[in-house]
KOLTILUM-746991 format. One record per atom (N, C-alpha, C): residue number from 1; residue in three letters; atom name; x, y, z. Coordinates in steps of 0.001 Angstrom, whole numbers, plus 500000, padded with zeros to 6 digits. Example, Ala and Ser with C-alpha at 12.3 -4.5 7.8 and 13.67 -1.06 7.14 Angstrom:
KOLTILUM-746991
 resi resn name     xx     yy     zz
    1  ala    N 513190 494310 507800
    1  ala   CA 512300 495500 507800
    1  ala    C 513200 496700 507800
    2  ser    N 512850 497750 507080
    2  ser   CA 513670 498940 507140
    2  ser    C 512900 500030 507870
END
This chain:
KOLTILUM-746991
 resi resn name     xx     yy     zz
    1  unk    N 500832 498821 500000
    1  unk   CA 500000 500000 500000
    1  unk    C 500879 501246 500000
    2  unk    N 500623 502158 499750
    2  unk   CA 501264 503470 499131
    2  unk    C 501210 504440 501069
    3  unk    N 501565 505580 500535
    3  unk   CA 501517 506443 501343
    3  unk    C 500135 506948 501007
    4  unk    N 498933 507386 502360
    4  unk   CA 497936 508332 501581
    4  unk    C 498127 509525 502666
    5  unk    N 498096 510460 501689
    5  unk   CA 498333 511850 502346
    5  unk    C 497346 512422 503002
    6  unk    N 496200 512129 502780
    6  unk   CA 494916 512164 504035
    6  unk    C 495047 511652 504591
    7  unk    N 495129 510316 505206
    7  unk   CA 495143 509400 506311
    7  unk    C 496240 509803 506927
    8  unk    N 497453 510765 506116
    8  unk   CA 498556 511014 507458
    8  unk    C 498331 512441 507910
    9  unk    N 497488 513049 507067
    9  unk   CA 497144 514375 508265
    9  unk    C 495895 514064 509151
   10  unk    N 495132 513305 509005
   10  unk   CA 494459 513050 510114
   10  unk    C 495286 511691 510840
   11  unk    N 496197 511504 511422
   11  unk   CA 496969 510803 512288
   11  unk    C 496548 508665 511489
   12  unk    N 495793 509136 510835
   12  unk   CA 495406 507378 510323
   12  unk    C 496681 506630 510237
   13  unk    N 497163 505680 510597
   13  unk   CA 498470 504643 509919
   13  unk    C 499531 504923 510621
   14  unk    N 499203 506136 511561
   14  unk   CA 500723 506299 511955
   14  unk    C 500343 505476 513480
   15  unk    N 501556 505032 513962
   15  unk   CA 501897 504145 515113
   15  unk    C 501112 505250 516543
   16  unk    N 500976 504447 517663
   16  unk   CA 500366 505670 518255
   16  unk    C 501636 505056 520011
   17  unk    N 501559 505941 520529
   17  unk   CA 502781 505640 522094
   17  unk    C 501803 504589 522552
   18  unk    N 502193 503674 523272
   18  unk   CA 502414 502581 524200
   18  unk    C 501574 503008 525073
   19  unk    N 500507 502492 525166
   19  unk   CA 499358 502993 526437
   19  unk    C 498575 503620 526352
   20  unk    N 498715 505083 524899
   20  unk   CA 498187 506438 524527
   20  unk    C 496602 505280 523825
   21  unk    N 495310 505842 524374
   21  unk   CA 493850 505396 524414
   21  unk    C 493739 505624 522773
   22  unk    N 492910 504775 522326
   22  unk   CA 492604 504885 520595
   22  unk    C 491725 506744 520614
   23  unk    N 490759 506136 521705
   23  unk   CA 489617 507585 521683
   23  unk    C 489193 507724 523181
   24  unk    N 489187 509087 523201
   24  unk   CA 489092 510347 524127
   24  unk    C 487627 511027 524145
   25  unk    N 486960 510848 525439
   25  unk   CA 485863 511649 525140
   25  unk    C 486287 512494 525989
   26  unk    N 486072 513712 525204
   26  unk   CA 486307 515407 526607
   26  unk    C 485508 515882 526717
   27  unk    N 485016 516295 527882
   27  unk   CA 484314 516606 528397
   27  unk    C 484628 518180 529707
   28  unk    N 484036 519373 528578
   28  unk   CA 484483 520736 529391
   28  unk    C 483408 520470 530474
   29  unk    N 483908 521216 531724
   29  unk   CA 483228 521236 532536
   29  unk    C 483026 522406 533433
   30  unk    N 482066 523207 534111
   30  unk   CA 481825 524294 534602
   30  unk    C 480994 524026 535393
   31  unk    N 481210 524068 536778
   31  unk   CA 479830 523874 537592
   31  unk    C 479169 523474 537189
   32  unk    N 479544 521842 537409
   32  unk   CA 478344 521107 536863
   32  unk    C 478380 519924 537872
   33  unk    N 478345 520308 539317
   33  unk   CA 478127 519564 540210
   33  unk    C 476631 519082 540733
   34  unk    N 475905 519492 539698
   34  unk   CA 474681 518703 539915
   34  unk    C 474300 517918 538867
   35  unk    N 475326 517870 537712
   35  unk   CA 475667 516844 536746
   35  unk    C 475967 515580 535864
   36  unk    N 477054 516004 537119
   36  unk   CA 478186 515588 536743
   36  unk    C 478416 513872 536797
   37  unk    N 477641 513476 538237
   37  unk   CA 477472 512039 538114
   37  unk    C 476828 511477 536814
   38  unk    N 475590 512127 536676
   38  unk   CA 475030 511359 535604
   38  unk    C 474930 511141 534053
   39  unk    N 476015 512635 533856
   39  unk   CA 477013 512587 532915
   39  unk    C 477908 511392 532497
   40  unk    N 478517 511062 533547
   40  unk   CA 479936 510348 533958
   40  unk    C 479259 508845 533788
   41  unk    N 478134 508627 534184
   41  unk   CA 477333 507145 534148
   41  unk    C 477453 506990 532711
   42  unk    N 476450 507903 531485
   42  unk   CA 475959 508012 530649
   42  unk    C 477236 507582 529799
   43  unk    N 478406 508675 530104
   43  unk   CA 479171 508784 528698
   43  unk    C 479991 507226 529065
   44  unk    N 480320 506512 530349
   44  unk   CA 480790 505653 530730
   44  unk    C 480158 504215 529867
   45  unk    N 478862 503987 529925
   45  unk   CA 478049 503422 529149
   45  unk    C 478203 503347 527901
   46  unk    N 478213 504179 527301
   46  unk   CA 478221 504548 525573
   46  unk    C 480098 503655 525300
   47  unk    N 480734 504258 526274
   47  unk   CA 482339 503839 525777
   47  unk    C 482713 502517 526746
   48  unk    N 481831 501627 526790
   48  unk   CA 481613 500468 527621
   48  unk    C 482017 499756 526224
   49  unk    N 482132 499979 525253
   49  unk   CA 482604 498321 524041
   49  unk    C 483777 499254 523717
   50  unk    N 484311 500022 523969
   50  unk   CA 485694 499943 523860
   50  unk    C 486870 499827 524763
   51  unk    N 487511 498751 524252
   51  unk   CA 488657 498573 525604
   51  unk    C 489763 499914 525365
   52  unk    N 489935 500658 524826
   52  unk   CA 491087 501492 524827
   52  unk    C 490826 503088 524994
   53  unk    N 490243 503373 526124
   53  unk   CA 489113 505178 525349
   53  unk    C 489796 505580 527133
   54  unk    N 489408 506914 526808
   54  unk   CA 489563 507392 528048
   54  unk    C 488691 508366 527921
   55  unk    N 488219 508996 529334
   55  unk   CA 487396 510248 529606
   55  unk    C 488095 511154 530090
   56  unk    N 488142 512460 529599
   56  unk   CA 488804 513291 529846
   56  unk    C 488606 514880 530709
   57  unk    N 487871 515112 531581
   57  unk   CA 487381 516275 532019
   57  unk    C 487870 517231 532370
   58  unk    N 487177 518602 531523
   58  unk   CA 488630 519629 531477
   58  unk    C 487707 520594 532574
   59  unk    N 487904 520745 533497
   59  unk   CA 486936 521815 534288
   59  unk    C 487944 523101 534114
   60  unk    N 487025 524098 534114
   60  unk   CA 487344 525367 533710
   60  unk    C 487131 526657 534743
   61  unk    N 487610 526171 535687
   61  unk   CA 487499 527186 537065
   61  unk    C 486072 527074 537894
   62  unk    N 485438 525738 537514
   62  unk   CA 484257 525213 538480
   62  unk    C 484793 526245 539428
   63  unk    N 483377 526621 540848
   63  unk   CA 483326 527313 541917
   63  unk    C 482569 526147 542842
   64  unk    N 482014 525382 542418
   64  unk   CA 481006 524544 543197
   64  unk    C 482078 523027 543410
   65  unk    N 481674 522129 543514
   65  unk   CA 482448 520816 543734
   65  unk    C 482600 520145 542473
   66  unk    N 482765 520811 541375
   66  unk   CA 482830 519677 540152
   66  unk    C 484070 519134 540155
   67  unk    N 485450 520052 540191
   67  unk   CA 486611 519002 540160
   67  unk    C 486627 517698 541385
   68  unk    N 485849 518465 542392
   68  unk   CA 486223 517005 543688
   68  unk    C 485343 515867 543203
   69  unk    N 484679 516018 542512
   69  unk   CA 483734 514557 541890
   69  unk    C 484665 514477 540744
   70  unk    N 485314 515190 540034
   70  unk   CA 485758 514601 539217
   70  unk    C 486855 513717 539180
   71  unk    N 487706 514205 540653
   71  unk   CA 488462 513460 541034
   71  unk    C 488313 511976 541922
   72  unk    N 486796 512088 541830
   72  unk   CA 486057 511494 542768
   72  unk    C 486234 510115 542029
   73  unk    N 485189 510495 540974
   73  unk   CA 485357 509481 539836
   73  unk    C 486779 509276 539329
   74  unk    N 487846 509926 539205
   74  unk   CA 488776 508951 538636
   74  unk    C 489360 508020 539703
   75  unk    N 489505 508096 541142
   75  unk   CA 489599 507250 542154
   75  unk    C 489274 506138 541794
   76  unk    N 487947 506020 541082
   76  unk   CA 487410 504221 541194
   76  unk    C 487173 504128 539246
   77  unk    N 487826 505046 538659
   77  unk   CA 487803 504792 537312
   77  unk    C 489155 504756 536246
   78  unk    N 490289 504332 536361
   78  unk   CA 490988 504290 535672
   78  unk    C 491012 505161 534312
   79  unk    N 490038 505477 533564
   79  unk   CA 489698 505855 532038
   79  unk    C 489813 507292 532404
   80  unk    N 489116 507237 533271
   80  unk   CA 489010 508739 533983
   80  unk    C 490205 509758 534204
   81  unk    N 490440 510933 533627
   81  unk   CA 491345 511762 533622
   81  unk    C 490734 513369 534083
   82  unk    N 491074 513750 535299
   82  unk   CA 490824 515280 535162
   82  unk    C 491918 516376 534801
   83  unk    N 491316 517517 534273
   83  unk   CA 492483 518144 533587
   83  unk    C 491629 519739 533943
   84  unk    N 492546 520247 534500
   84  unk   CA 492136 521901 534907
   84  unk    C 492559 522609 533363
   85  unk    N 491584 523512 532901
   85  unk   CA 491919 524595 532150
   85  unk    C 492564 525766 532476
   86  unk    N 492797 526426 531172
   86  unk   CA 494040 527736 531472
   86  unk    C 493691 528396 532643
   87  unk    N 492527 528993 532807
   87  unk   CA 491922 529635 534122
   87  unk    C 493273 529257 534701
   88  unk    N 492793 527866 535967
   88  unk   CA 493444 527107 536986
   88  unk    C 494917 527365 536716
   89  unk    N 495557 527062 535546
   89  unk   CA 496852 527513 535446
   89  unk    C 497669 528501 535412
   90  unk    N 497183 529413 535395
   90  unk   CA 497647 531227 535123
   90  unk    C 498176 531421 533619
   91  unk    N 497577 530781 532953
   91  unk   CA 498115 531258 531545
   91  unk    C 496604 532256 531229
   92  unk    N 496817 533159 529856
   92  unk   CA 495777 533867 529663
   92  unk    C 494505 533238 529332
   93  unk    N 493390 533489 529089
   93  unk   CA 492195 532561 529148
   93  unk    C 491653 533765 527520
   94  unk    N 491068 532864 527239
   94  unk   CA 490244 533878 525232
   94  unk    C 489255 535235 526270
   95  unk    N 489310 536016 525228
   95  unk   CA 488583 537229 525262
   95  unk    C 487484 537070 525083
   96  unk    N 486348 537098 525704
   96  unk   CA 484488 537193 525501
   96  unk    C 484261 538287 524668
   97  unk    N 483576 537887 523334
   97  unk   CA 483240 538624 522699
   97  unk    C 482858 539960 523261
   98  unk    N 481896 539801 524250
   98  unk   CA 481241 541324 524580
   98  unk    C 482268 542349 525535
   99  unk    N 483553 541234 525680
   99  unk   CA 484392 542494 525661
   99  unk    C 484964 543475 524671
  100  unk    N 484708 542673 523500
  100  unk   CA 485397 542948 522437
  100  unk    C 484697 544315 521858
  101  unk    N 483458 543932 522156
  101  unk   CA 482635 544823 521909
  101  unk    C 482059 546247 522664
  102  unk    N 482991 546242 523606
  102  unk   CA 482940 547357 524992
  102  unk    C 481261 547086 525814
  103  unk    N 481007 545926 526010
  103  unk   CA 479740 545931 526266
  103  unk    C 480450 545310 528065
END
């Protein structure tokens, strides 16, 4: 088989790291501690026939308890990954339009 130059810009054919999950569901998150469990059931379910996936939850400066469930759930979930957004990190965060707009 040849080289196809679509299948190598969307990552198709190429080898992937040792452990790295076929598919990723992400999941932004914002105060969504009244959610968040039944989120986490739902999308858990759906990616129940694949052995290689992970869940990925990016909370984005939650104020309520969403990262502590989220960490909650990766405790007893392996697949489970939480991941803080720029907020949490001190890097700059995008401009809201209606600033843009002096509103």
């Amino acid at each position: 088989m040849g080289d196809d130059p679509a299948a190598a810009a969307l990552g198709r054919g190429s080898p992937r790291s040792v452990g790295e999950p076929s598919l990723t569901a992400l999941v932004p998150c914002y105060n969504e501690e009244a959610c968040l469990e039944r989120a986490y059931r739902e999308i858990a379910a759906e990616l129940g026939r694949f052995t290689d996936c992970e869940i990925l939850f990016v909370d984005d400066g939650s104020t309520d308890r969403t990262l502590e469930l989220i960490k909650a759930i990766a405790r007893t979930d392996e697949r489970v990954r939480p991941m803080l957004e720029a907020f949490q990190c001190d890097l700059p965060k995008p401009v809201e339009p209606a600033t843009l707009r002096g509103h």
